[in-house]
C-alpha positions as CSV (number, residue, x, y, z in Angstrom):
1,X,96.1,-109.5,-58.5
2,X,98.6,-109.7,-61.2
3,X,98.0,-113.6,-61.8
4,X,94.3,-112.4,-62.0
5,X,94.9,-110.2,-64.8
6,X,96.8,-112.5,-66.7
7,X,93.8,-114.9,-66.8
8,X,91.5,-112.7,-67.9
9,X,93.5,-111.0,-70.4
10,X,92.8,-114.1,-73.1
11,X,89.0,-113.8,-72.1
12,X,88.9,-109.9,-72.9
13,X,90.5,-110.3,-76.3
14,X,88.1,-113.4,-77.1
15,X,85.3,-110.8,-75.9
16,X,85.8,-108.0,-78.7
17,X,85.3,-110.6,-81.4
18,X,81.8,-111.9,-79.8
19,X,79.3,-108.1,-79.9
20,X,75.4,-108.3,-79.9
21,X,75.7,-105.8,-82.1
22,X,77.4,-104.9,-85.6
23,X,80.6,-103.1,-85.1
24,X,81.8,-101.1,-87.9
25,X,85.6,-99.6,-88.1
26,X,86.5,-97.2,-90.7
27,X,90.1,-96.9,-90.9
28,X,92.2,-95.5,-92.9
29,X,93.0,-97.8,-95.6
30,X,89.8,-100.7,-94.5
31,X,86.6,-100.7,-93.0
32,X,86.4,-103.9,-90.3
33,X,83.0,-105.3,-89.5
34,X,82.2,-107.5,-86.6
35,X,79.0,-109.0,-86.7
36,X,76.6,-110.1,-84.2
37,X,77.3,-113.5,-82.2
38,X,73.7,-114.2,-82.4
39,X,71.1,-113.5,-85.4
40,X,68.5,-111.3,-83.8
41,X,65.5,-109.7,-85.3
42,X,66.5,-105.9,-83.6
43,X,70.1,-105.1,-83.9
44,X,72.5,-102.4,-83.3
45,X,75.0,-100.7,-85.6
46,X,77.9,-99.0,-84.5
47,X,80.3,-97.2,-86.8
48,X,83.2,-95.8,-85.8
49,X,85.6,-93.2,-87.5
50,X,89.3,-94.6,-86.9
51,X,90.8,-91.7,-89.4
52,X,91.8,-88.2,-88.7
53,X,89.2,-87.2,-91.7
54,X,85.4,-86.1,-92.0
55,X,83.4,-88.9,-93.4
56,X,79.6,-88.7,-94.4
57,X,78.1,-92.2,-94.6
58,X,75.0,-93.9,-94.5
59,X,73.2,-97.0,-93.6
60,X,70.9,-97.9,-96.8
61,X,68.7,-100.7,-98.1
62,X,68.6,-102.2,-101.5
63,X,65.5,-100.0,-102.0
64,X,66.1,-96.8,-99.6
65,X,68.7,-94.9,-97.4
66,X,67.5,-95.7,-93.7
67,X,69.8,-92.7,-92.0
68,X,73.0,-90.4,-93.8
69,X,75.2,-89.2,-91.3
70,X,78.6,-87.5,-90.8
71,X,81.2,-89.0,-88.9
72,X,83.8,-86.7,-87.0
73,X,87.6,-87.6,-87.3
74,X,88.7,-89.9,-84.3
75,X,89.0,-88.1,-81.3
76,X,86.6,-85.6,-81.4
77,X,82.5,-85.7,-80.7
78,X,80.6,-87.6,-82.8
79,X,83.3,-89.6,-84.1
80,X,80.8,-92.6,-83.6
81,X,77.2,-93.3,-84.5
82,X,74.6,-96.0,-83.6
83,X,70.9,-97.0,-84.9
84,X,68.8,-99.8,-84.4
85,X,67.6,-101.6,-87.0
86,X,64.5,-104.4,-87.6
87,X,66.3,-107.1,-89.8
88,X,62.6,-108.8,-89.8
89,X,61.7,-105.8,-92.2
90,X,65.2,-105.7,-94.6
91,X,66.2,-107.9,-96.7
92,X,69.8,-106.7,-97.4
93,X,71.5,-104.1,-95.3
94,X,74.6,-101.8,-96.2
95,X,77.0,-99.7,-94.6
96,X,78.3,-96.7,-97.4
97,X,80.9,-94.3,-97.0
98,X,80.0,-91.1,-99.2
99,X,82.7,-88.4,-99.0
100,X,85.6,-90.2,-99.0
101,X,84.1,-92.9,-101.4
102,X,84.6,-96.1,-100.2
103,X,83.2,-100.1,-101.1
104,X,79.5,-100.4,-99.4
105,X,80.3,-103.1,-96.6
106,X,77.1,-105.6,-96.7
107,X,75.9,-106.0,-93.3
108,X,75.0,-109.5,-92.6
109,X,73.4,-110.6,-89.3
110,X,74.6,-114.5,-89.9
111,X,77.5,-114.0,-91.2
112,X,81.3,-114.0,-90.1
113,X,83.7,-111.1,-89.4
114,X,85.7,-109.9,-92.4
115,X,87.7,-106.5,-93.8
116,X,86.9,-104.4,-96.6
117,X,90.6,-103.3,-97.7
């Protein structure tokens, strides 16, 4: 059993990097987005608060705001949020912290992992 988990330890690591889905960490001094492994038409967007603070957000267009939201400190309920989006009817796509300010963090469905510091 221990050999076991010791082989699959390498594939669980490789596994976080790889989501259907974007991924987005705000912590406390970044915000960490992991994109999809495969461009999709329908994706998911995950945010999730990794600070002890209150943080009001939203998902917004070049054009509109989709969905504004509040994000509980890490821990507690509703310290994560999710919605589905159609890329097939965005062009651009962004995640915004409000309240604390924060850089927008583009949300690109073909491109590559990366950190907002």
């Amino acid at each position: 059993m221990k050999y076991l988990l010791i082989l699959l330890l390498p594939l669980i690591a490789y596994a976080e990097k790889s989501y259907e889905s974007f991924i987005v960490k705000v912590e406390e001094e970044k915000i960490s987005v992991i994109t999809p492994k495969k461009s999709k038409d329908i994706v998911t967007i995950i945010v999730e608060n990794k600070t002890f603070e209150r943080i009001i957000s939203e998902i917004k267009t070049d054009k509109k705001v989709l969905k504004r939201f509040t994000l509980e400190p890490e821990g507690q309920k509703g310290a994560n949020f999710s919605l589905t989006v159609d890329f097939s009817k965005v062009k651009n796509l962004f995640y915004v912290p409000i309240s604390p300010p924060f850089q927008a963090a583009p949300l690109n469905p073909k491109g590559k992992n990366y950190e907002i510091p």
